[in-house]
C-alpha positions as CSV (number, residue, x, y, z in Angstrom):
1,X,0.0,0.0,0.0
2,X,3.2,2.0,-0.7
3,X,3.1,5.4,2.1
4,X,-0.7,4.3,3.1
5,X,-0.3,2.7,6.7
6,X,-2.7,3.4,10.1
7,X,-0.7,5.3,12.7
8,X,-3.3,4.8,14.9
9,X,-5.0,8.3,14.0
10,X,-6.2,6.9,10.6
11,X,-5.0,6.6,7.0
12,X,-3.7,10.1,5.5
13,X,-4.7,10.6,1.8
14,X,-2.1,13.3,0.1
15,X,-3.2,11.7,-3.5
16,X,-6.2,10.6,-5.5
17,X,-4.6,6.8,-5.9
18,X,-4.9,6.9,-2.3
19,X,-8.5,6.6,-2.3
20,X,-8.7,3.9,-4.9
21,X,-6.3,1.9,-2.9
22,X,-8.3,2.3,0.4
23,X,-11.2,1.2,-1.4
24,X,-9.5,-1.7,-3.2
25,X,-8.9,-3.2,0.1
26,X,-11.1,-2.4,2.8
27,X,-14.9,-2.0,0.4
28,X,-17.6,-3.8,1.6
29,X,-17.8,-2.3,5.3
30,X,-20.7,-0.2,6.3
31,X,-23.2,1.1,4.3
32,X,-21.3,0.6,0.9
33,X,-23.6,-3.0,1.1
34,X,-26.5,-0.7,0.5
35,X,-25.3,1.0,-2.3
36,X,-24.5,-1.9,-3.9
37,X,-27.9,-2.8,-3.5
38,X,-29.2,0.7,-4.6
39,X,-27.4,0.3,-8.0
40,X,-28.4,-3.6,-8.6
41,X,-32.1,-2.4,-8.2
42,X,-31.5,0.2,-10.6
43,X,-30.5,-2.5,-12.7
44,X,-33.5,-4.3,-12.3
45,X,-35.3,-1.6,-13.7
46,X,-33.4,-1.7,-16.6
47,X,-33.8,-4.9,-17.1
48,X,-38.0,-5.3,-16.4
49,X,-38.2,-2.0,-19.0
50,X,-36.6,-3.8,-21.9
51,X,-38.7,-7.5,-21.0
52,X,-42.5,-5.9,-20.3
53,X,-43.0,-5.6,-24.1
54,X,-41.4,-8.7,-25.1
55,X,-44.6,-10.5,-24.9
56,X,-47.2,-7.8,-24.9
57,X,-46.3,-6.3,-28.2
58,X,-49.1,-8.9,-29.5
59,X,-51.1,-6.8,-27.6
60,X,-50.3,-3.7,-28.3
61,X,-50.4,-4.9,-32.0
62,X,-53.9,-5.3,-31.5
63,X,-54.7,-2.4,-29.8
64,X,-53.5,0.4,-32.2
65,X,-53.6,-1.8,-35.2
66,X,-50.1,-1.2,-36.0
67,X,-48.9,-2.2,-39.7
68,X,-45.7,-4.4,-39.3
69,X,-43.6,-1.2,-39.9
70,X,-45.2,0.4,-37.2
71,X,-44.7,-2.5,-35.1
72,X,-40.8,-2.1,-35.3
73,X,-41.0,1.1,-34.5
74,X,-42.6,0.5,-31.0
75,X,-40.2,-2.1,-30.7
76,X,-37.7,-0.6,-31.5
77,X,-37.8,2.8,-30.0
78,X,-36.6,2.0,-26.9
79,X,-33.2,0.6,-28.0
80,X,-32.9,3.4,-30.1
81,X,-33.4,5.2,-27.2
82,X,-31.0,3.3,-25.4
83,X,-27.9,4.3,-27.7
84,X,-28.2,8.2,-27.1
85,X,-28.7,7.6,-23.4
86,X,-25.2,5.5,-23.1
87,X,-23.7,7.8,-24.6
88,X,-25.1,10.6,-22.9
89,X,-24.6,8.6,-19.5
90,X,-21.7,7.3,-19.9
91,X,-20.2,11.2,-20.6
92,X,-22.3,13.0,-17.6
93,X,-21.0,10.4,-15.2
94,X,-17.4,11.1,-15.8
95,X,-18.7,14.7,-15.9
96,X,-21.5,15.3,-12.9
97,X,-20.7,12.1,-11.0
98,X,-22.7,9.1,-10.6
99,X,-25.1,10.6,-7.6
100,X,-26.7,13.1,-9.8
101,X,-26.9,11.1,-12.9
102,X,-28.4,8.3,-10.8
103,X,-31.1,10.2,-8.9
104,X,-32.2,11.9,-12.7
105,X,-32.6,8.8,-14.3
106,X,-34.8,7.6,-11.3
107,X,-36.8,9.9,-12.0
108,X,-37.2,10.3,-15.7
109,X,-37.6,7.0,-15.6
110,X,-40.5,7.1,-13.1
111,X,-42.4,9.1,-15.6
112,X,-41.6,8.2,-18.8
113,X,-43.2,4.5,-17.4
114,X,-46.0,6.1,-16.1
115,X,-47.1,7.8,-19.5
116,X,-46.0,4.7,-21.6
117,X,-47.9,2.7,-19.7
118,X,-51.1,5.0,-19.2
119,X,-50.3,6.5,-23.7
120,X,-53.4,6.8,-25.5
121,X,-52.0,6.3,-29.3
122,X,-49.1,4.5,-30.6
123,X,-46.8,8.1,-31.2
124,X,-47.3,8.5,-27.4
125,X,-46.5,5.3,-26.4
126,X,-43.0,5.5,-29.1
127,X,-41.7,8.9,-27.3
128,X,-42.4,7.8,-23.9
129,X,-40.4,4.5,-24.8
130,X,-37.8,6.0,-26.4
131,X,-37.6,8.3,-23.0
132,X,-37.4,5.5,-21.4
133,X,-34.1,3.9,-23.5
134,X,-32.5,7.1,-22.9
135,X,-33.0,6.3,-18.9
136,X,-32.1,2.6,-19.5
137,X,-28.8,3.6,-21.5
138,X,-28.1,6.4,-18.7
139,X,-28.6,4.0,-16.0
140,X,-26.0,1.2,-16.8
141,X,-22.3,3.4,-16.7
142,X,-23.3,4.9,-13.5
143,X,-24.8,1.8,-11.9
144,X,-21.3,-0.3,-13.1
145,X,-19.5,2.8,-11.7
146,X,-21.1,2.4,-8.6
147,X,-20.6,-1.5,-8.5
148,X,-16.5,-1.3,-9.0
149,X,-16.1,1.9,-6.9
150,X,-17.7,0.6,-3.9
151,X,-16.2,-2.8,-3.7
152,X,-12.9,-4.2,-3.0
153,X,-10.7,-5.8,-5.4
154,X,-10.2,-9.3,-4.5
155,X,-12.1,-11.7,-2.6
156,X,-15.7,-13.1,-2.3
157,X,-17.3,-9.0,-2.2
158,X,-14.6,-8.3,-5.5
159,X,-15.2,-5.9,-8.1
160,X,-15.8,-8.7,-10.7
161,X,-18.7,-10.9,-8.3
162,X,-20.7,-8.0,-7.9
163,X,-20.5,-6.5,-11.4
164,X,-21.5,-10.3,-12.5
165,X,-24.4,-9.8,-10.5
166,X,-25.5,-7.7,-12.6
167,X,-26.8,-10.9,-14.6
168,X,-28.6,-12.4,-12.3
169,X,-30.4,-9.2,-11.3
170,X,-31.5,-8.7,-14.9
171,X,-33.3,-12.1,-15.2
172,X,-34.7,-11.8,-11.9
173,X,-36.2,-8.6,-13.6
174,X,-37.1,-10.6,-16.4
175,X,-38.5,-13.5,-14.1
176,X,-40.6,-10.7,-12.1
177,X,-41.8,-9.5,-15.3
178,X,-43.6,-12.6,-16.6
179,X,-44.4,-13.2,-13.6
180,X,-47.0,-10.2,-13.1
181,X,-47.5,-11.0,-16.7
182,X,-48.6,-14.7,-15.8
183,X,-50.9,-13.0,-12.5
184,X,-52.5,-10.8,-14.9
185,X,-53.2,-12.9,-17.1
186,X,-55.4,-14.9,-14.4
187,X,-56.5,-11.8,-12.4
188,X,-57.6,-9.5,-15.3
189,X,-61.5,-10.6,-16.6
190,X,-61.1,-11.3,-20.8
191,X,-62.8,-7.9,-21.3
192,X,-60.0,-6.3,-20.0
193,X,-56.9,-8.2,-21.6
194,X,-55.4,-5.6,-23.3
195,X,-54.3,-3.9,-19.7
196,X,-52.1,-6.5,-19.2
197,X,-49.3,-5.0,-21.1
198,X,-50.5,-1.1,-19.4
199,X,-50.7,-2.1,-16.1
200,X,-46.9,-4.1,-16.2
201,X,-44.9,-0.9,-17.7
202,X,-46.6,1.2,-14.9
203,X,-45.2,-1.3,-12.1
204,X,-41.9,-0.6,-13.4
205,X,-41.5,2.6,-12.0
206,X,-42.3,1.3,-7.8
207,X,-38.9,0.2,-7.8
208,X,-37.4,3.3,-8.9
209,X,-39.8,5.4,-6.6
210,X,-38.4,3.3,-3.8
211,X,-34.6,4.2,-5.2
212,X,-35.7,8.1,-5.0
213,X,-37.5,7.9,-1.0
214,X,-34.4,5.9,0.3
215,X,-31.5,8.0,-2.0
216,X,-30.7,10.0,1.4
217,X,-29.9,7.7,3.9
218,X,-27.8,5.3,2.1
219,X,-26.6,7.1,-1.2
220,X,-23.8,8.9,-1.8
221,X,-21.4,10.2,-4.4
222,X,-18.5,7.7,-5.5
223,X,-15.1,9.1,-3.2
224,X,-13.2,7.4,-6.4
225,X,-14.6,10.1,-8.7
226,X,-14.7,13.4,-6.1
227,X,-10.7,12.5,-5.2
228,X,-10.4,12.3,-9.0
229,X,-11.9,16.0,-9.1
230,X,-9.3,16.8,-6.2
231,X,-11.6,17.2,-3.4
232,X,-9.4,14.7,-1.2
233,X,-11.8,16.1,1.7
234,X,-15.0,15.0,0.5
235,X,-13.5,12.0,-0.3
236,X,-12.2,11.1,3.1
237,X,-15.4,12.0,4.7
238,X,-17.3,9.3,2.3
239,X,-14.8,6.8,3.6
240,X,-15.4,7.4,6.4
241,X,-19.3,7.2,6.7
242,X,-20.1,5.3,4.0
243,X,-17.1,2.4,4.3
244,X,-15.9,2.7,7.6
245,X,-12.5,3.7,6.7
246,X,-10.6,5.8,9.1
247,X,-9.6,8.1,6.8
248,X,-8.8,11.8,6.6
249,X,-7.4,14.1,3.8
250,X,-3.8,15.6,4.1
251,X,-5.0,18.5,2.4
252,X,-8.9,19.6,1.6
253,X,-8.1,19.7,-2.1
254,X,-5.2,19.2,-5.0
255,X,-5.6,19.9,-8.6
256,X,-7.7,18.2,-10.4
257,X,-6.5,15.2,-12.6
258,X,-6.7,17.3,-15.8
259,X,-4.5,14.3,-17.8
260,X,-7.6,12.2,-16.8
261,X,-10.0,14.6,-17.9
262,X,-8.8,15.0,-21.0
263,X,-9.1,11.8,-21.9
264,X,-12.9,11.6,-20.9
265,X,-14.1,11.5,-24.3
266,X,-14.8,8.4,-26.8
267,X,-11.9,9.4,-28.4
268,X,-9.0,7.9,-25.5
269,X,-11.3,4.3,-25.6
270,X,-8.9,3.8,-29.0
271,X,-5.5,5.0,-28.1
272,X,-2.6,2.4,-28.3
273,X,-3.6,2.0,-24.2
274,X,-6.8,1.0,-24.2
275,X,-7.5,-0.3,-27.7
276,X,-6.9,-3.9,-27.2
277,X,-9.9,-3.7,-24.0
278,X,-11.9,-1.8,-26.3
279,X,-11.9,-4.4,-28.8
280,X,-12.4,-7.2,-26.9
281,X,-15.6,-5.0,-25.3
282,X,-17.0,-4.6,-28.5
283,X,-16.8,-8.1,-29.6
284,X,-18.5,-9.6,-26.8
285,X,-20.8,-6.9,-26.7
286,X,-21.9,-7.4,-30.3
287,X,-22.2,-11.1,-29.9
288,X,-24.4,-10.9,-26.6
289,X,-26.3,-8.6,-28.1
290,X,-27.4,-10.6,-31.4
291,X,-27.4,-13.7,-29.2
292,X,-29.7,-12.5,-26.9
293,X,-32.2,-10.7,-29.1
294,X,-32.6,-13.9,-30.6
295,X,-33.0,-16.5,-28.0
296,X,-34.0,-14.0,-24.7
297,X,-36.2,-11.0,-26.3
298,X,-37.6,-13.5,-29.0
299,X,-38.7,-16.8,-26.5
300,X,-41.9,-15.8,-26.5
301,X,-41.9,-15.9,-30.5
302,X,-39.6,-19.2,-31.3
303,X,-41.9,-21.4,-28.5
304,X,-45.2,-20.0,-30.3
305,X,-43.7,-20.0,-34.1
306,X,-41.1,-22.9,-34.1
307,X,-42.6,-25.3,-31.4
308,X,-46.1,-24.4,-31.7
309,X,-47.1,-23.4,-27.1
310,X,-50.1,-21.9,-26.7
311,X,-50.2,-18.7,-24.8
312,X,-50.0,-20.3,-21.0
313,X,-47.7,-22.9,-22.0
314,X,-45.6,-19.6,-24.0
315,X,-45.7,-17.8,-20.9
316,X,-45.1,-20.5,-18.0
317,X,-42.3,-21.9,-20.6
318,X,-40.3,-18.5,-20.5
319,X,-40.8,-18.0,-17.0
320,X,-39.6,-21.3,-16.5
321,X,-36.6,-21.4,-18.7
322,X,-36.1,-17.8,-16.9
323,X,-35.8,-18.7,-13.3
324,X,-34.6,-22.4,-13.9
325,X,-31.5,-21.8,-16.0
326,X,-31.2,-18.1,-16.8
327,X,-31.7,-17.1,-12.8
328,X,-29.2,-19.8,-11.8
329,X,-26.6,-19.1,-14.4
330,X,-26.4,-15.9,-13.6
331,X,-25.9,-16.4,-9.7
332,X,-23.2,-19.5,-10.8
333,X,-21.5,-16.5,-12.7
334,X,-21.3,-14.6,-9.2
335,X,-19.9,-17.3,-7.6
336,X,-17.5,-18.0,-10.3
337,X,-16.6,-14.5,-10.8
338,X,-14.4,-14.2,-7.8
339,X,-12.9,-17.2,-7.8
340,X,-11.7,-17.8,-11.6
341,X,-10.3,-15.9,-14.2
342,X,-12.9,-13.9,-16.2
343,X,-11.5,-14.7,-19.6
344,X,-11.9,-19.1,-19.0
345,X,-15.7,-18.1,-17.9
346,X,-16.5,-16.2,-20.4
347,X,-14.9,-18.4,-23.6
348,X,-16.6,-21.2,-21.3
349,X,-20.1,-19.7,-21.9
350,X,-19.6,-19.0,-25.6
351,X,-18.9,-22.6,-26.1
352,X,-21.9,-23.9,-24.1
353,X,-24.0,-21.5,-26.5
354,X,-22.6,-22.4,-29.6
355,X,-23.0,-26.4,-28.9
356,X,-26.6,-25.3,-27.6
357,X,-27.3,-23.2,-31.2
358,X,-26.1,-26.0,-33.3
359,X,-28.4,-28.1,-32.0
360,X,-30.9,-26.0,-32.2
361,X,-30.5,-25.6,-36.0
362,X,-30.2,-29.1,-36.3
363,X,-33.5,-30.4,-34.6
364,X,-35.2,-27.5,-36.2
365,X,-39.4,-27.8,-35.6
366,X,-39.1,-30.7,-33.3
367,X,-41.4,-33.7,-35.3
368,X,-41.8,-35.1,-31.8
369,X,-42.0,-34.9,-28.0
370,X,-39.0,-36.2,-27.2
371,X,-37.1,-33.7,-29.8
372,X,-39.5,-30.9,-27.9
373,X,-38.2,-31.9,-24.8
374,X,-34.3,-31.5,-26.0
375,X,-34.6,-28.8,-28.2
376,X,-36.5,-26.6,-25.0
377,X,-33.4,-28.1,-22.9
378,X,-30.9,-26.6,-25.6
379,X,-33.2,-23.2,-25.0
380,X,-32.4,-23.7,-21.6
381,X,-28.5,-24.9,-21.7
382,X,-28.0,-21.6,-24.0
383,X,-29.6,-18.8,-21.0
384,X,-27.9,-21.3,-18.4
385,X,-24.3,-20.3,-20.4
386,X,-25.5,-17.3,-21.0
387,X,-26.1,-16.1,-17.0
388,X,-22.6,-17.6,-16.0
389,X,-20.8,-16.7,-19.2
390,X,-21.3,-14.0,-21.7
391,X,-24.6,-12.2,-19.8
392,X,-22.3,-11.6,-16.5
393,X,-19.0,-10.8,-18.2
394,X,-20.0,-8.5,-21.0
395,X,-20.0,-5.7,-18.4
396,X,-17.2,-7.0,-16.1
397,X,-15.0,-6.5,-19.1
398,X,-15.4,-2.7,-19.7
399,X,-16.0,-1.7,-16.0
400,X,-12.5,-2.9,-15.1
401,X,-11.0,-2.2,-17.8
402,X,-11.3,1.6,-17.7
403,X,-10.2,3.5,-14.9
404,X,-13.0,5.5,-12.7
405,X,-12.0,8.9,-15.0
406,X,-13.0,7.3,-18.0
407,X,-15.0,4.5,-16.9
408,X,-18.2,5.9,-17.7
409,X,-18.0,6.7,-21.4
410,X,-16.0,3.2,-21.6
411,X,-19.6,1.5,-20.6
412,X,-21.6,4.1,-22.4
413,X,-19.9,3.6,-25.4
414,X,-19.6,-0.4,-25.0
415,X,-24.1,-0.4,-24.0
416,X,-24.3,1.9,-27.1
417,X,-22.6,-0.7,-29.7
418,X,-24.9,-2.8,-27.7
419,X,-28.0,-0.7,-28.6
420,X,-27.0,-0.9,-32.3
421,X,-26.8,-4.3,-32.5
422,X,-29.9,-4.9,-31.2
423,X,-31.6,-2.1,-32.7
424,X,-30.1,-4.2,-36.3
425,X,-31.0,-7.3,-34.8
426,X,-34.6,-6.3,-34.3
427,X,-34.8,-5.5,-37.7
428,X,-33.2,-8.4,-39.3
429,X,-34.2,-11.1,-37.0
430,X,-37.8,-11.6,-37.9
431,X,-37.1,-11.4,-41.6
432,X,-34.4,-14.0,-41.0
433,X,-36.9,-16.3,-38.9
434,X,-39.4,-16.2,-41.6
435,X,-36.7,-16.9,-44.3
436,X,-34.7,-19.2,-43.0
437,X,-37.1,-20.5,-40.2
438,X,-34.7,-22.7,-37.5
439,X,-31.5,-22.4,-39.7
440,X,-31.6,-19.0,-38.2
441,X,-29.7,-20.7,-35.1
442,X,-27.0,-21.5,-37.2
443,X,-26.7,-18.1,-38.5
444,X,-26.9,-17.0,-34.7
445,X,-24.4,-19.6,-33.7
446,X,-21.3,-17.6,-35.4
447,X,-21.9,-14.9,-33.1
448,X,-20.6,-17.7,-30.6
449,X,-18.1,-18.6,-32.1
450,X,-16.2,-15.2,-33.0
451,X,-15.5,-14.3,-29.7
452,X,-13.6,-17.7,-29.2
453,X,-11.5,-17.0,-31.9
454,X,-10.8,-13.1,-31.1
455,X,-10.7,-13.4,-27.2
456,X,-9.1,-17.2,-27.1
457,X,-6.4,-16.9,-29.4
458,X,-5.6,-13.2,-30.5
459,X,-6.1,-10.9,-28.0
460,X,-5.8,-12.4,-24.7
461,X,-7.1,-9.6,-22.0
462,X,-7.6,-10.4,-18.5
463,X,-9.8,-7.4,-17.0
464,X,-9.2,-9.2,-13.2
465,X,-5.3,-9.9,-13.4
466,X,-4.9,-6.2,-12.4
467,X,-6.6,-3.0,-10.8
468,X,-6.7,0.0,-12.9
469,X,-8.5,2.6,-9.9
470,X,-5.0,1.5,-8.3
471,X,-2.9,1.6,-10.6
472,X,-3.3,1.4,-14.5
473,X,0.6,2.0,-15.3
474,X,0.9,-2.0,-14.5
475,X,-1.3,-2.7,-17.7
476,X,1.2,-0.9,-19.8
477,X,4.2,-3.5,-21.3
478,X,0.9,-5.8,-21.9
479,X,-1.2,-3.4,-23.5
480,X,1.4,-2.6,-26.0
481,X,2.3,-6.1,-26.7
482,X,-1.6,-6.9,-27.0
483,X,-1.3,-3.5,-29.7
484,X,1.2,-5.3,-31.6
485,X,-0.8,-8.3,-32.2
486,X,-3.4,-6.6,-33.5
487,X,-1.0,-4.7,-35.7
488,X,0.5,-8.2,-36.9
C-alpha cells in the first residue's frame, strides 16, 4: 500500500490513488452493502423496462392496429433510445458524477413508465419508450460505476462478483416481469386483456420510486470520482461514513487530474492503451447482443412459431426457462466471478451456446416430444451459459477495464454498440426467422463462435489480473504487446 499505513490516527490521503487503494482493500464495510444494493435495483429496472414488451407487443399490435412497420418502430424505440442515453450517461458520469446522474434517471424514468404505460395512441407510447431507453442507456455506466467503486478488489465481495451480479439481477427482472404478466393474465377478466401490457410498464417505476424515498440515507457520491476532481476532503469524509474507513485528507483539495480529464471523451477508448480492452468489449458486446435478441427478447416468439405453445404454455415456458436456468446461471456467474479468471468463464459460456445453437438448427421444428423436450433443454443450456458466461462478463470487461476517470464513457460507449446491434438485430431477426425459419440458429451460432476465436487466441485480455483505480501504469508493457498483435 506503498506510504498508506494506520498510525493509529487513521490513514492520511495526500493523493487521489490513495482513495482507490483504500477502497481496493477495505470496500464492503458499512453502508457501501446498500449502495451496492441501490445500483443492482437500478439494474433491475433496466432490465424489467426492456422485457414488459417482449410478450405484450401482441397486444399492443392489437390495440393500435399497427402495420408491421409500425410495429418495429414500438419495438424498437426503446433501443434506439438506449444508444443516445449511453452515450449521454456514460459522458455526464465522468462529468456530474454518478449521484446526480443516478437520482435523474430515477426519475425520468419514473415518468416516462408512467405515460407509456397510461399512452393513449401509438406516437405516445414510441416517445415515452424511447424516454425510457434514454434512462435505461443512462442507467447502466453509472450503476457499473457504482458497482466497482464501492467494492474491493479481491475476494468473495470483488469488483468482478458484484459487477456479475449484474446478470442475475437482470433475469430476476425478467423472471418478475412474466411473472406479473402470468398473475394478470389470471387476475384481469377477458374484457379487459389488453391492460395486461399497461398495467406491467406502470409497475416498473415502484422500484425506482423506492430508489428516490431511500437516496438519502444510504446514497452517496463515488469518493473514487470526487478524489479524481481533487476534493481529497470530500473523499475522506465518504470513507469514512459510507465504508468505515478511518480516513482523513492531508490537504482539503489538489488539482484536479486534468491528464484524466482530458481523456474523458470516446476518443481515448482507441488509443494504443486501451484499444486492445476496447476491442475485446465490442466483440462480446456485439455477440451478446445478437445472441440474446434472438433467443431471450424472442422466446416468447420461437416457442409459439417454431414449437407451436399456446399462450400459457408460452408464458409458463419463459418464465420457466427464466428462473430455472437463466436465474441460476447468472448467480453461478457470481460465484464464479471471484474465484476464476474472467477470460476461461467467459470463452466457457460462448462454447456452451454455440453447442446449444447447433443443436438448435439441427433439430429444427421438433417432429416429436422427445425432440420438444431437447430442443427446450438446448433453449435452456444456451440462458444457463448465457447467465454464467457472456450475460455476467459483458459488463465485467469494460467496467474494469477503464479506470473510474473514464470508466463511464468506456460503458456508455460499450451499451451503445450494444444498442445498435440490437436495434439491427430487431430488424433483421424476424425477416431471418421467416426466411430461413430454425436455420436461423446456425446463423446466430457464429456470433458464438467469433469471440472464441478473437478473445481465445488473438487478443488475450484479463480485465481481473490487475486494478486499474489502483494503478493502470501495470497494464502498460501488456497493453502494447496486446497492440502489436493486432497490428501483426
Amino acid at each position: 500500500m506503498s506510504h498508506l499505513a494506520d498510525t493509529g490516527n487513521g490513514y492520511s490521503i495526500q493523493k487521489p490513488e490513495d482513495v482507490s487503494q483504500l477502497i481496493s482493500k477495505y470496500a464492503g464495510q458499512g453502508k457501501t452493502n446498500k449502495v451496492i444494493w441501490l445500483a443492482l435495483i437500478g439494474v433491475f429496472i433496466d432490465a424489467y423496462d426492456l422485457t414488459t414488451l417482449s410478450f405484450g407487443i401482441e397486444q399492443v399490435i392489437s390495440d393500435f392496429s399497427l402495420t408491421p412497420m409500425m410495429t418495429g418502430v414500438v419495438a424498437s424505440s426503446i433501443i434506439v433510445g438506449t444508444i443516445f442515453g449511453n452515450l449521454l450517461g456514460g459522458w455526464l458520469t465522468d462529468k456530474i458524477g454518478r449521484y446526480r446522474v443516478f437520482m435523474a434517471d430515477m426519475v425520468l424514468f419514473v415518468i416516462a413508465a408512467i405515460v407509456a404505460g397510461l399512452a393513449p395512441n401509438v406516437w405516445v407510447l414510441i416517445a415515452a419508450r424511447f424516454v425510457m431507453g434514454i434512462s435505461v442507456g443512462i442507467d447502466l455506466p453509472v450503476a457499473m460505476s457504482y458497482l466497482a467503486e464501492f467494492s474491493k478488489f479481491n475476494g468473495k465481495s470483488s469488483k468482478a462478483a458484484r459487477l456479475a451480479a449484474w446478470c442475475p439481477m437482470w433475469y430476476a427482472a425478467s423472471t418478475v416481469c412474466f411473472t406479473i404478466v402470468l398473475a394478470l393474465y389470471f387476475i384481469l377478466p377477458p374484457e379487459h386483456a389488453n391492460w395486461l401490457w399497461r398495467i406491467s410498464l406502470i409497475f416498473g417505476a415502484v422500484p425506482a420510486l423506492l430508489i428516490i424515498f431511500i437516496r438519502g440515507k444510504y446514497l452517496t457520491e463515488s469518493p473514487i470520482w470526487l478524489a479524481n476532481q481533487g476534493d481529497l476532503k470530500g473523499a475522506a469524509q465518504i470513507l469514512r461514513d459510507s465504508y468505515d474507513i478511518n480516513a482523513h485528507a492531508a490537504i482539503d483539495r489538489v488539482e484536479k487530474l486534468e491528464t484524466q480529464q482530458k481523456q474523458g471523451s470516446f476518443r481515448v477508448l482507441f488509443n494504443s492503451t486501451y484499444l486492445p480492452r476496447t476491442i475485446v468489449a465490442i466483440v462480446i458486446h456485439i455477440s451478446v447482443a445478437f445472441q440474446y435478441t434472438t433467443i431471450a427478447f424472442f422466446l416468447p416468439s420461437i416457442l409459439t412459431r417454431f414449437f407451436h405453445t399456446d399462450t400459457l404454455t408460452t408464458i409458463t415456458t419463459t418464465l420457466g426457462l427464466n428462473l430455472a436456468f437463466a436465474f441460476t446461471g447468472g448467480l453461478l456467474g457470481v460465484f464464479m466471478a471471484s474465484r476464476l479468471s474472467s477470460r476461461f468463464v467467459l470463452l466457457s459460456g460462448f462454447l456452451l451456446q454455440f453447442i446449444a445453437l447447433l443443436f438448435l438448427g439441427l433439430v429444427g421444428e421438433p417432429g416429436s416430444s422427445l425432440l420438444l423436450y431437447f430442443a427446450i433443454a438446448m433453449l435452456g443450456l444456451w440462458l444457463f451459459a448465457e447467465g454464467f458466461g457472456p450475460g455476467a462478463q459483458m459488463m465485467v470487461y469494460p467496467t474494469m477495464a477503464y479506470p473510474a476517470a473514464i470508466r463511464g464513457v468506456g460503458v456508455g460507449f460499450n451499451r451503445a454498440v450494444t444498442g445498435v446491434a440490437q436495434a439491427i438485430a430487431l430488424f433483421v431477426l424476424p425477416m431471418w426467422m421467416a426466411k430461413f425459419n430454425t436455420d436461423v440458429f446456425l446463423i446466430i451460432s457464429l456470433f458464438a463462435i467469433v469471440p472464441i476465436i478473437v478473445i481465445g487466441f488473438i487478443i488475450k485480455f484479463e480485465p481481473t489480473k490487475h486494478d486499474v483505480d489502483a494503478s493502470d501504469e501495470l497494464h502498460e508493457e501488456e497493453l502494447v504487446l496486446a497492440s502489436k498483435q493486432i497490428a501483426q
